[in-house]
BADREN-509799 format. One line per field, with one value per residue (C-alpha): residue in one letter; chain; y, z, x. Coordinates in Angstrom, 3 decimals. Each point is the difference from the previous one (the first is absolute). Last residue first. Layout:
# residues N
code c(A|...)
unit c(A|...)
y c(Y|...)
z c(Z|...)
x c(X|...)
***
This chain:
# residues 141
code c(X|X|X|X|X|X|X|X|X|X|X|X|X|X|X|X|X|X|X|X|X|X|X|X|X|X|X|X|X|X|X|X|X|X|X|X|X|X|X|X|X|X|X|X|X|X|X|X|X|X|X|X|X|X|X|X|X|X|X|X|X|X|X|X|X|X|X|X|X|X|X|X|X|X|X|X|X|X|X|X|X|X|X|X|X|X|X|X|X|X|X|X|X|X|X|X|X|X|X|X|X|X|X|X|X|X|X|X|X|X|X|X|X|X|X|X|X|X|X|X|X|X|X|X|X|X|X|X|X|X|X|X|X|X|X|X|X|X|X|X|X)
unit c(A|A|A|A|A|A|A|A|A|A|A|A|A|A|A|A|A|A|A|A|A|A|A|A|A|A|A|A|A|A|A|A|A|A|A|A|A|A|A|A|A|A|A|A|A|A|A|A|A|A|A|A|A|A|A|A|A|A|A|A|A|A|A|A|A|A|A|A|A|A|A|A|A|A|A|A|A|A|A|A|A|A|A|A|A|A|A|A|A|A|A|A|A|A|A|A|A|A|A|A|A|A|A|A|A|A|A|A|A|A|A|A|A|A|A|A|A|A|A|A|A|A|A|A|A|A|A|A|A|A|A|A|A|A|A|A|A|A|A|A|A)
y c(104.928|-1.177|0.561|-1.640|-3.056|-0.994|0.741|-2.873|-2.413|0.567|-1.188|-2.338|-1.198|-0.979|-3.013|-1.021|0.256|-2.086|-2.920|0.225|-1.085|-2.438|-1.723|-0.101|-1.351|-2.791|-0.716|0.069|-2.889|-2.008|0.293|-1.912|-2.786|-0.508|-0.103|-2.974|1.364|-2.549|1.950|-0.436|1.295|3.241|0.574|0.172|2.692|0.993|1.343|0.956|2.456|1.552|0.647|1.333|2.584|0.423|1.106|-1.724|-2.823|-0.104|0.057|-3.666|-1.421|1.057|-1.401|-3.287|-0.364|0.782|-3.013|-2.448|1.203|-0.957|3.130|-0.052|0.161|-1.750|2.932|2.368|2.827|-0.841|-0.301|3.720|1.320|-1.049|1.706|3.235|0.378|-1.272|2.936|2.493|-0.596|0.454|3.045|0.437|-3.230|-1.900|0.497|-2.173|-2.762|0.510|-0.047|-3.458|1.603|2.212|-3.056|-0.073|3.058|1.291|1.886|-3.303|-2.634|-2.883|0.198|-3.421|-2.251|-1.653|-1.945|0.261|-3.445|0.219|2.862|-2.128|2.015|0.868|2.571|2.865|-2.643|1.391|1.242|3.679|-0.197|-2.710|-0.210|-2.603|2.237|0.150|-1.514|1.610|-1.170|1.685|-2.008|0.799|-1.179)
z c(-43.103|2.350|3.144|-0.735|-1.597|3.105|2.297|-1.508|-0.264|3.321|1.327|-2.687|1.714|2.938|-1.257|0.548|3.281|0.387|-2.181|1.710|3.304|-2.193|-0.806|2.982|2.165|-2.799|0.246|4.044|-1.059|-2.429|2.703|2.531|-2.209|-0.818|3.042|1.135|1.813|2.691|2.504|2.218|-2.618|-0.984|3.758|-0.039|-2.964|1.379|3.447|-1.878|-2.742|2.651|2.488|-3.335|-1.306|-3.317|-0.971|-3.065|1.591|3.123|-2.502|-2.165|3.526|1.295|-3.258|0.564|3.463|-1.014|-2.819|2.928|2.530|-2.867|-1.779|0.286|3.559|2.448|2.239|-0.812|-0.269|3.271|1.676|-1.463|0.726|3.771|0.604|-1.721|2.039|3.272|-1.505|-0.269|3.551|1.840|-1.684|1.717|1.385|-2.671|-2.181|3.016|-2.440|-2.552|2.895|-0.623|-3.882|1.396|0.642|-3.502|-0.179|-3.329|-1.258|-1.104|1.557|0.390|-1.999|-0.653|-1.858|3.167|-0.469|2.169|1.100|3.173|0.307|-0.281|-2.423|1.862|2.364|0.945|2.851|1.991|3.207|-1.180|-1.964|0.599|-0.666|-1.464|-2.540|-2.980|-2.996|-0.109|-0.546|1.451|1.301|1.320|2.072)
x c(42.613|2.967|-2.212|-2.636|1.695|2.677|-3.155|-1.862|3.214|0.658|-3.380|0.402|2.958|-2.704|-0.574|3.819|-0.833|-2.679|1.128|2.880|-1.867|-2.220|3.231|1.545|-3.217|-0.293|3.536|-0.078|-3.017|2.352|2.471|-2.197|-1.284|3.477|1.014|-2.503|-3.273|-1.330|-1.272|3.124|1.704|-2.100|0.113|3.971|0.153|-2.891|2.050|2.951|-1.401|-2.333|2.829|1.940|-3.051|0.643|-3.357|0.036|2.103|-2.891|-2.086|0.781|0.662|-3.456|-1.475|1.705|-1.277|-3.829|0.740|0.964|-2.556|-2.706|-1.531|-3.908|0.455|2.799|0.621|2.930|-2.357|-1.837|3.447|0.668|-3.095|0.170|3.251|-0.729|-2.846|1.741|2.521|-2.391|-1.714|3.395|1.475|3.463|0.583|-1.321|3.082|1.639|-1.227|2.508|3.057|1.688|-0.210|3.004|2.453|0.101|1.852|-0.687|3.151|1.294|2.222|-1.916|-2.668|-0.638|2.271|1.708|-3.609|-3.214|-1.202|0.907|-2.313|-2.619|-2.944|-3.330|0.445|-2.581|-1.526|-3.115|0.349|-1.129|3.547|2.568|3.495|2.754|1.238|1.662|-2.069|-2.981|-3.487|-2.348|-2.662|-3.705|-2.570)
***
């Protein structure tokens, strides 16, 4: 069994339920009025209908991933948050932004992890300034 949760649809995949967070409990906050259509997550399972077998694969790694493990559900939750910023994927944003909630994360718990995300994603570009810094040198000798 698996379960994605997303926060904007009410559908089912393989007869098995790919919602987890109320939508009645999504805010006026959420994207709204963006160039994501949230009405487009409604259709994340119809990526099946194209490659069948690689999205039940896809499907049943990401419940397993999300399954309570070494990492509670709570800490997994967090983590997604804390990417789905780095990635800046919006649906992503929203949905954990509820599931961290309902798993008991408190918003500062939650914005110390999009800090952690933040910094390391700096972190890694600023890195690459020596990148810059090394070509910089070779060519001005």
């Amino acid at each position: 069994m698996f379960i994605i949760r997303l926060a904007y649809f009410n559908h089912e995949y393989n007869n098995q339920p790919l919602l987890t967070v109320n939508p009645n409990q999504l805010t006026s906050y959420t994207m709204e009025k963006t160039y994501y259509n949230p009405e487009d997550l409604k259709k994340f399972p119809d990526v099946a209908d194209f490659q069948p077998d690689l999205a039940k694969k896809f499907f049943d790694y990401y419940g397993s991933v999300f399954e309570e493990g070494a990492l509670s559900a709570r800490e997994k939750s967090l983590i997604a948050l804390a990417v789905s910023h780095a990635i800046q994927c919006p649906y992503c944003i929203d949905a954990y932004s509820v599931d961290c909630l309902e798993k008991g994360s408190d918003e500062t718990q939650m914005m110390e992890a999009v800090h952690v995300a933040s910094a390391i994603r700096g972190g890694a570009s600023l890195v690459h300034s020596v990148q810059m810094m090394n070509k910089v040198k070779k060519i001005s000798m």
